[in-house]
C-alpha positions in Angstrom: -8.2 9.5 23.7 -10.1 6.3 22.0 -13.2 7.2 20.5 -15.2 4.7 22.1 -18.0 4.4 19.1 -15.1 3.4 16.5 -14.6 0.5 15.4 -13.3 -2.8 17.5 -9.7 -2.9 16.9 -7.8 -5.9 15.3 -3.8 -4.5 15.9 -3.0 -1.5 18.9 -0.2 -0.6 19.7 1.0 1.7 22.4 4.5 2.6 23.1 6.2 0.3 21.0 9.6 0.1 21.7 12.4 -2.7 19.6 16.4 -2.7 19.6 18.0 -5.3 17.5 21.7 -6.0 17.4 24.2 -6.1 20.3 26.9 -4.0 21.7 28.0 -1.6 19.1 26.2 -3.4 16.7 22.7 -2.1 18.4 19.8 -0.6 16.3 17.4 1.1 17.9 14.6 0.2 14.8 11.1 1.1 16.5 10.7 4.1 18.9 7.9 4.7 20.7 5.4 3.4 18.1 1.3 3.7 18.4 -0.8 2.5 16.2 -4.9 1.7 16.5 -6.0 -0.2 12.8 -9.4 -1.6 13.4 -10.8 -4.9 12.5 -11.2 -5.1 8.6 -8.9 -2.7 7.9 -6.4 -2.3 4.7 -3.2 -0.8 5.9 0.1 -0.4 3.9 3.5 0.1 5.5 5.7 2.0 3.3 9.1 3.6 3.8 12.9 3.6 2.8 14.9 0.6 3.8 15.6 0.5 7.0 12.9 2.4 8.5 11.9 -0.2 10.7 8.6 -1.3 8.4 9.1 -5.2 8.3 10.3 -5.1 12.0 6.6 -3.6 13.4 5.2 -6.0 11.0 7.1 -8.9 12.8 6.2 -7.5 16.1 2.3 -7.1 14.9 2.6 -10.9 13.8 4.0 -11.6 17.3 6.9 -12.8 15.6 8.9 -10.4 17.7 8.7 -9.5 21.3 9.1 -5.8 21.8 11.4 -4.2 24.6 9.0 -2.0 25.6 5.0 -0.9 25.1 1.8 -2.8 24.4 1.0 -5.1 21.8 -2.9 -6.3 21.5 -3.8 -8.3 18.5 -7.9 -9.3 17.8 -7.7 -8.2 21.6 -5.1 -9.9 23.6 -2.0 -8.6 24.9 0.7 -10.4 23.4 3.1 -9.9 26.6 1.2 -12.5 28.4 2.0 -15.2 26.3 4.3 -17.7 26.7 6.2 -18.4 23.2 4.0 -22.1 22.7 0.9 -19.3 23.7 1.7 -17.1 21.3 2.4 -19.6 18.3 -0.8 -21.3 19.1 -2.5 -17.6 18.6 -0.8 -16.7 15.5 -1.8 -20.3 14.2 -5.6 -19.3 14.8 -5.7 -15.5 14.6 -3.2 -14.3 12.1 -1.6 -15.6 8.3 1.5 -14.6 7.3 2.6 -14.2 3.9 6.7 -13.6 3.5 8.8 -12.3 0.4 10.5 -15.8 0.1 7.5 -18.0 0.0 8.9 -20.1 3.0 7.3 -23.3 1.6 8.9 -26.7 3.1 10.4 -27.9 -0.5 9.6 -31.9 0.9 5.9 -31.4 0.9 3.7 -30.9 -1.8 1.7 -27.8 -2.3 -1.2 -30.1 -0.7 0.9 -31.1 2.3 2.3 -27.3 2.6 -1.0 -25.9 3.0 -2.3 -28.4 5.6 0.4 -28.1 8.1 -1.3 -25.1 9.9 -4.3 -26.9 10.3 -2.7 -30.0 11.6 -0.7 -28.2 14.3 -4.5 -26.9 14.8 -5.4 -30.8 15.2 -8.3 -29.7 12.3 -9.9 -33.2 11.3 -10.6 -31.7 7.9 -7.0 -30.3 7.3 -6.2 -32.2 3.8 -10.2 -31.6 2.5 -9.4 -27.7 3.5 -6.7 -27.3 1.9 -7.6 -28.8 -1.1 -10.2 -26.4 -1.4 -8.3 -23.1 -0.5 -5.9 -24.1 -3.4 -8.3 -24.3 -5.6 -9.5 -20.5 -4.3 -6.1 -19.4 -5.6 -6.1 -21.5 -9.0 -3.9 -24.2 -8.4 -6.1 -27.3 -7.8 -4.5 -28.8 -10.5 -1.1 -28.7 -9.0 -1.9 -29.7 -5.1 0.4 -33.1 -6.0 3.1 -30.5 -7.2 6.6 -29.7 -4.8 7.9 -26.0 -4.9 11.0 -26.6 -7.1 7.9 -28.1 -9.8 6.2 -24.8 -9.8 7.2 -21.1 -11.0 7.6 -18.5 -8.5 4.8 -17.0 -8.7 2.6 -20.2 -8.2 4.5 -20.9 -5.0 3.3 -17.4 -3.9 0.0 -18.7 -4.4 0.6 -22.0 -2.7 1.9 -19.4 0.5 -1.3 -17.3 0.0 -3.7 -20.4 0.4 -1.6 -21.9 3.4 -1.9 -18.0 5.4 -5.7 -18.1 4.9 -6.6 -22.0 5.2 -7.3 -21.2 9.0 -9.2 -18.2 8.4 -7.4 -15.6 10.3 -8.8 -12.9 11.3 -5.6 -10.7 10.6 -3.6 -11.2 7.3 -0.1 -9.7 7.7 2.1 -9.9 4.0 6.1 -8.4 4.3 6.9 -7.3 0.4 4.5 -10.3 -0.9 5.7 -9.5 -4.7 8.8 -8.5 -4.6 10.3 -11.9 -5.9 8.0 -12.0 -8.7 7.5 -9.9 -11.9 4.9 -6.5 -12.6 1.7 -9.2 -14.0 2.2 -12.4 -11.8 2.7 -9.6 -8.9 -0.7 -7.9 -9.4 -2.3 -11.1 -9.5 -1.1 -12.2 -5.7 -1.9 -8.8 -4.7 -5.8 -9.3 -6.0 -5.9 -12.3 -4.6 -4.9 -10.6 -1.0 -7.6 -7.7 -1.5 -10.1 -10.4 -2.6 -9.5 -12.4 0.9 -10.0 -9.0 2.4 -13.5 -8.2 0.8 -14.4 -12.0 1.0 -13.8 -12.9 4.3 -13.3 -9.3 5.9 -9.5 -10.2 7.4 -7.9 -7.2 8.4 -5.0 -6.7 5.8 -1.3 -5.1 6.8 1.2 -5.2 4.0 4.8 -3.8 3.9 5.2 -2.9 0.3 8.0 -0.5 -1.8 5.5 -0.1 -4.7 3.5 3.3 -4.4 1.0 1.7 -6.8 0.0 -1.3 -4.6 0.1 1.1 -1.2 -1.9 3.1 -2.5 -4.6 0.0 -2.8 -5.0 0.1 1.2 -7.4 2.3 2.6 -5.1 3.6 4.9 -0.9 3.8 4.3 1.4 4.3 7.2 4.7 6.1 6.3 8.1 5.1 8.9 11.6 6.7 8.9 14.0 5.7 11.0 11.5 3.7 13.6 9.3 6.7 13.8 5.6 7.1 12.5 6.0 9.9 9.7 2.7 10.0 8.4 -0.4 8.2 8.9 -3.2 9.1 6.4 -5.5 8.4 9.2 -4.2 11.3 11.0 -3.5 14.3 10.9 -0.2 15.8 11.9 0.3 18.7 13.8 
């Protein structure tokens, strides 16, 4: 049972159930996941390949619809929205940052980081974003396309465009594996610094022990099952 005096959550979820794949093919990759990480929290998702990490953090993102359980993100049940619904929440309640960037290589790093808040409709979108690149260091190159700036700058760019709506939640799958030890560490401060700045609740999938261990709380998966949750103790 909840305890009732703990903190409001930001991500539960209950049951979680997700298959991939078809016919033979089929993967059961999440079985019978529950998870409670209250608002503000720093959570890493660590595991072997294939455990199923990246998968909960798409369904946690709402960027996959589970088969079976209850996902509740900043307190609404995903299940209930329609898939316009549920982009329109991710646009106001949750940033995403990928492994690839995912930058749109036609628009500058200005015009990348605006296009959430015009989907939002936000009057101020372009003024925004100006300023959250400047946050991450790169006011100097807001006239700049991806293919003009290094990989790890276009991390950056992906960074400021996650948080220019201020999201509550801040979900990142591998944020540095594309880039080297040094320009690595330096998208990872900038994530913990959105954290303690703005008090987003952080979930990152990550292979590096070292950066894991940065979270205040790391959640081990094999094989779509929770192994070990420092949060808990196991029986």
């Amino acid at each position: 049972m909840d305890d009732l005096s703990s903190p409001a959550p930001g991500i539960v979820l209950s049951g979680v159930d997700l298959s991939l794949g078809s016919g033979a093919a089929r993967v059961h990759v999440l079985k019978d996941i529950s998870l409670r990480i209250p608002a503000g929290e720093t959570v890493g998702l660590v595991g072997a390949s294939g455990s199923g990490k990246s998968t909960l953090l798409m369904v946690m993102a709402g960027l996959e619809r589970a088969e079976r359980g209850r996902i509740e993100v900043a307190g609404v049940d995903l299940a209930g929205l329609s898939e316009d619904d549920l982009a329109r929440f991710r646009g106001r309640h949750v940033g995403i940052v990928f492994q690839s960037f995912h930058l749109i290589p036609t628009m500058t790093a200005l015009e990348n980081v605006a296009v959430p808040l015009e989907l939002a409709g936000r009057p101020d979108a372009f003024a925004r974003a100006g300023r959250e690149l400047e946050a991450v260091g790169l006011g100097a190159r807001a006239s700049h396309y991806p293919a003009q700036l290094s990989g790890g700058e276009q991390q950056r760019v992906a960074v400021a465009r996650a948080l220019a709506p201020e999201p509550p939640i801040l979900v990142a799958d591998e944020p540095t594996g594309n880039l080297d030890e040094a320009t690595g560490r330096q998208i990872m401060d900038l994530l913990f610094e959105a954290h303690r700045a703005r008090g987003t609740t952080l979930v990152l999938v990550t292979h590096d022990p070292v950066l894991a261990g940065r979270c205040a709380r790391v959640v081990r998966l094999r094989s779509g099952v929770v192994e070990h949750d420092s949060a808990r103790v196991f029986a």
